[in-house]
Structures are given as structure tokens and as C-alpha cells.
KETI-222494 format. One line per 10 residues: number of its first residue (from 0); their letters; for each residue x, y, z of N, C-alpha, C, O. Coordinates in steps of 0.2 Angstrom, whole numbers, always signed. Layout:
BEGIN
NUM = a = X Y Z X Y Z X Y Z X Y Z  ...
***
This chain:
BEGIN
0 = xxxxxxxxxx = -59 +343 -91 -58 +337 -95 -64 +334 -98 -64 +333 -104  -68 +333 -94 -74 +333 -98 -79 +337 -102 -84 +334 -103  -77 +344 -104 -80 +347 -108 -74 +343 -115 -77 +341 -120  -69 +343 -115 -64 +341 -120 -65 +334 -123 -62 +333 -128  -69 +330 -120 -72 +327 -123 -78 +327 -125 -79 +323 -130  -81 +330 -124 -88 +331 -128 -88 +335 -132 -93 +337 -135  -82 +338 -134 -80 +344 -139 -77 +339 -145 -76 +342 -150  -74 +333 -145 -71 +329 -147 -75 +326 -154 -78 +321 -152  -75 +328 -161 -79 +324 -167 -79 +318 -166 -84 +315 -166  -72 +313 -166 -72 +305 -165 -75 +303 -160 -74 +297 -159
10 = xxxxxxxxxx = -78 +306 -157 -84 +302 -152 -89 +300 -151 -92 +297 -147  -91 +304 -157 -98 +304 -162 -99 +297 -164 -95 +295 -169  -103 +294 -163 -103 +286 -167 -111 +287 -170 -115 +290 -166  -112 +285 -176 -119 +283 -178 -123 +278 -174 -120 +273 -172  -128 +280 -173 -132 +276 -168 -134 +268 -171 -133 +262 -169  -137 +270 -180 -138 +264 -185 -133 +261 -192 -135 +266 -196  -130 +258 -194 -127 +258 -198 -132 +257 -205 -132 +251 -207  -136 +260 -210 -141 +259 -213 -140 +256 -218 -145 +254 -221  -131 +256 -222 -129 +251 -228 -126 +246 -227 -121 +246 -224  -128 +240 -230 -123 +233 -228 -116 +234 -232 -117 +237 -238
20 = xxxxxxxxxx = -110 +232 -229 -106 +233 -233 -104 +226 -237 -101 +226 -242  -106 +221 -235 -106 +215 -241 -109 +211 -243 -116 +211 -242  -106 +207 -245 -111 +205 -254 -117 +198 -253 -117 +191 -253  -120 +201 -252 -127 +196 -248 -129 +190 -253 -132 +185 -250  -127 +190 -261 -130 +184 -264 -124 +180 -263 -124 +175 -267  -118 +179 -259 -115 +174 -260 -117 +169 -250 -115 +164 -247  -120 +174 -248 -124 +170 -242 -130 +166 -244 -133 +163 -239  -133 +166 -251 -137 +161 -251 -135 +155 -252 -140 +151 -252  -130 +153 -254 -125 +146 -257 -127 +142 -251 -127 +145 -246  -129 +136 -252 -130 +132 -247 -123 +127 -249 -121 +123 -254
30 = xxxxxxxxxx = -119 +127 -243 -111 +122 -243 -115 +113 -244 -121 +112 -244  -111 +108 -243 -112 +99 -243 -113 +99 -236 -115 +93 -235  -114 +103 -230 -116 +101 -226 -126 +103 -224 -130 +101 -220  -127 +108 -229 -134 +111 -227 -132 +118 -225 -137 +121 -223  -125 +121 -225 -124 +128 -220 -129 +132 -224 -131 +131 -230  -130 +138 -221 -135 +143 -225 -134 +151 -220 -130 +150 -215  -135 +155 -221 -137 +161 -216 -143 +164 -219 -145 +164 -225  -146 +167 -215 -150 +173 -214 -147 +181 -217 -142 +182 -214  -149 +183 -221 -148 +190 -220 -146 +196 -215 -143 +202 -216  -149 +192 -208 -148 +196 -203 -143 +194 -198 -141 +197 -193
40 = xxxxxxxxxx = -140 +187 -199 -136 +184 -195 -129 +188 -196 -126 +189 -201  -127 +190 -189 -120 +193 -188 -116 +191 -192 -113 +194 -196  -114 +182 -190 -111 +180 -195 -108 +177 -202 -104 +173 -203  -112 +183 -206 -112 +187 -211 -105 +189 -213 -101 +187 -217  -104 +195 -207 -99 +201 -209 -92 +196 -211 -88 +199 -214  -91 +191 -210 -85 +187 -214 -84 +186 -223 -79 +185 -226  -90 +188 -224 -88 +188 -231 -90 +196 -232 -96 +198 -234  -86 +201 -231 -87 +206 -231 -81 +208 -236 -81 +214 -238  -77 +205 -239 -72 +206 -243 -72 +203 -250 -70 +205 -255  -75 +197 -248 -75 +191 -253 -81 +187 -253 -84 +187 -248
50 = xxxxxxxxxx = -84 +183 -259 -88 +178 -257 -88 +174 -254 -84 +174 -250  -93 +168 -253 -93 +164 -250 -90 +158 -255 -92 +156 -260  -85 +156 -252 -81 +150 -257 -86 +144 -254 -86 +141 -249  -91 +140 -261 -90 +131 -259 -88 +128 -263 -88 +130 -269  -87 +122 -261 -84 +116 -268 -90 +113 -269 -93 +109 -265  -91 +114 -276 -98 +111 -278 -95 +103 -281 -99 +100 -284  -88 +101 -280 -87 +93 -282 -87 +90 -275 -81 +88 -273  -94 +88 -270 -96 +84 -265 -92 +77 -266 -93 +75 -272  -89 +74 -260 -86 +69 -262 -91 +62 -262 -90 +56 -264  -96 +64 -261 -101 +58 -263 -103 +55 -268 -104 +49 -269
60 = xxxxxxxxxx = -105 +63 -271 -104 +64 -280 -100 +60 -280 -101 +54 -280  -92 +63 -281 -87 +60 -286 -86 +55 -283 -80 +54 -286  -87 +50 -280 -87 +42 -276 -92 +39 -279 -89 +34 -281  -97 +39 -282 -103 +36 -286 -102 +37 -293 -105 +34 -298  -97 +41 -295 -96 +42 -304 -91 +35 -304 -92 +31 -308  -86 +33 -301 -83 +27 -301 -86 +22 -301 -89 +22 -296  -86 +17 -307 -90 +12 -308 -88 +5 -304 -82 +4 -303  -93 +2 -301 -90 -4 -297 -84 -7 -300 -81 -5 -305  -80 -12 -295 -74 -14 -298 -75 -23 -297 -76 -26 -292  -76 -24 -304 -76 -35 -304 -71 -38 -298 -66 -35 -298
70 = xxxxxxxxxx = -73 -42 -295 -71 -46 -291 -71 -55 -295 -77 -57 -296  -65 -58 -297 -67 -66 -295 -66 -68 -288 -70 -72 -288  -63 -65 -282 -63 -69 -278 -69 -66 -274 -72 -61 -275  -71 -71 -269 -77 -69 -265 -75 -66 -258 -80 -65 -254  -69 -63 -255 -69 -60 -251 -62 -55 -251 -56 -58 -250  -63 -48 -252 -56 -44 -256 -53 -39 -251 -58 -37 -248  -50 -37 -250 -48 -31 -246 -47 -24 -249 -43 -22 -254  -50 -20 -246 -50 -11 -248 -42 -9 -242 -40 -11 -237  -40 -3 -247 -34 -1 -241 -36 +8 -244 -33 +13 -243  -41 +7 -247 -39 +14 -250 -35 +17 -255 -37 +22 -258
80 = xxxxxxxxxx = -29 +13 -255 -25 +16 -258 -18 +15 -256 -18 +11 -251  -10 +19 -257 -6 +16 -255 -3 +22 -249 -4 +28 -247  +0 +16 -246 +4 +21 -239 -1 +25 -235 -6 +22 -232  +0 +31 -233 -2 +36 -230 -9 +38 -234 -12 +41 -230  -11 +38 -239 -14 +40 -244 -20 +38 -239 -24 +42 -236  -21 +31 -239 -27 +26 -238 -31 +27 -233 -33 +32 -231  -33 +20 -230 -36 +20 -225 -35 +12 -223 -32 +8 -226  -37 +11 -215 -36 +3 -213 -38 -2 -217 -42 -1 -222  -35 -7 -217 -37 -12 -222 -44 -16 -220 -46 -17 -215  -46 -17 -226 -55 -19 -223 -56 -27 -228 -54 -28 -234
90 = xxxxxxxxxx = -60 -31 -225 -61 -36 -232 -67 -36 -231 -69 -37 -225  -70 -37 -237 -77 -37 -240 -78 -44 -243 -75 -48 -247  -83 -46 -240 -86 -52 -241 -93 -51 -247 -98 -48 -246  -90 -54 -253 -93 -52 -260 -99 -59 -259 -102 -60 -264  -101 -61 -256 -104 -71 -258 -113 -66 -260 -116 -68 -265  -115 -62 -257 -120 -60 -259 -122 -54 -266 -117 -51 -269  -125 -54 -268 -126 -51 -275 -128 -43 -274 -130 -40 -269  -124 -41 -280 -126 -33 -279 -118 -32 -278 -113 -35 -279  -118 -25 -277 -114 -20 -276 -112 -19 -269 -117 -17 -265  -105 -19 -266 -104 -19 -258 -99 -14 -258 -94 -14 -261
100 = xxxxxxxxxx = -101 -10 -255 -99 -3 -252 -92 -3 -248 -94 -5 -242  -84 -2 -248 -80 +0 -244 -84 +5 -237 -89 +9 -237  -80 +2 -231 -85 +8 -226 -79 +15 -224 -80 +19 -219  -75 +16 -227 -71 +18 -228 -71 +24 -234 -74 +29 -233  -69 +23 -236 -68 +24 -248 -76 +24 -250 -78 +28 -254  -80 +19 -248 -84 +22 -251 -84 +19 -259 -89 +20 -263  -79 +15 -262 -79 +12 -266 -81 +4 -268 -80 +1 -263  -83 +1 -272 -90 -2 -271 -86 -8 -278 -81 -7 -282  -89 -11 -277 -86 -21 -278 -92 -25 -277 -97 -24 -273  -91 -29 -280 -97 -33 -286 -92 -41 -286 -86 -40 -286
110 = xxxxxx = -94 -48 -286 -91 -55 -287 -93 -54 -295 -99 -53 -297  -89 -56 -298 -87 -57 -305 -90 -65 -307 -86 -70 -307  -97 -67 -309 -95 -75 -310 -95 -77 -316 -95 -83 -317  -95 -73 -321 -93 -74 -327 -88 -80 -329 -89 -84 -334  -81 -80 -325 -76 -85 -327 -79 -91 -323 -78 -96 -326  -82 -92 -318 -84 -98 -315 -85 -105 -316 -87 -109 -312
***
């Protein structure tokens, strides 16, 4: 029995495998968190098929192309949005100047004193 295994070709394994089988320039893409790999990191072999997919539209990006929103009253409520969509209801105390950030959304309000 044990000659019959060493007679056996599929037992032969190559000691080095000398070619990468996948596509190394989409492991330099850096994702919105900072992720990155090394060329030599194991965890490579997952894009062995396909590239590395990221979304270059970062939600912080497209939070900052919306232009503040006028406020007359001095103290306004964010919900995010409607229903399920949103988030907790928050209010924003506008009395100080400048631009006030939802902690939430991220969406930003300004006291209007123009009509005053």
C-alpha cells in the first residue's frame, strides 16, 4: 500500500507556486476607511476573480455638496427624513452664528436674520 502511493502523480504538489494568479493593481485602491494591502498579504487571494470594488462617492463628500439650509426660527429639529428612512429627532439651537451640523445627517443649518 505504500508503494502505491508514492507511485501516485496527484501527490506531487509543487513546493512554490511562482505565478500570482490575480490582478495586483486593483489592491492598491485605498477604500473610505484607509484599507490597503501589501502585495504579499494572504488576504489578497479574494480578488482573485474580480477587482477590488470601492465607492469613490464617500458619504462625507456628498454631505458637504448640500448647501446649508436657512432657518428663521432659533431652535429647529433634524429627523433625517421621513419614517424609517431617518434618524432620532434631534434640535439644533441656531442663537450662535455660523453653520450647525445635525449629529446625525450631518446636514448643517444656519439662523436666517434677514426677515428680523
Amino acid at each position: 500500500m505504500g508503494m502505491a502511493l508514492r507511485s501516485n502523480k496527484f501527490w506531487c504538489f509543487p513546493a512554490y507556486v511562482k505565478y500570482r494568479l490575480y490582478n495586483t493593481e486593483s489592491i492598491a485602491e485605498v477604500t473610505h476607511t484607509g484599507q490597503t494591502f501589501s502585495r504579499n498579504d494572504p488576504s489578497v487571494v479574494r480578488f482573485a476573480l474580480s477587482k477590488k470594488l470601492v465607492n469613490r462617492q464617500f458619504a462625507e463628500k456628498l454631505i458637504s455638496e448640500v448647501p446649508p439650509i436657512a432657518s428663521k426660527e432659533h431652535v429647529i429639529s433634524c429627523d433625517g427624513g421621513s419614517g424609517a428612512l431617518g434618524h432620532p429627532k434631534v434640535y439644533i439651537n441656531l442663537d450662535q452664528p455660523g453653520n450647525h451640523a445635525c449629529g446625525y445627517c450631518g446636514l448643517r443649518f444656519y439662523l436666517d436674520n434677514k426677515g428680523h
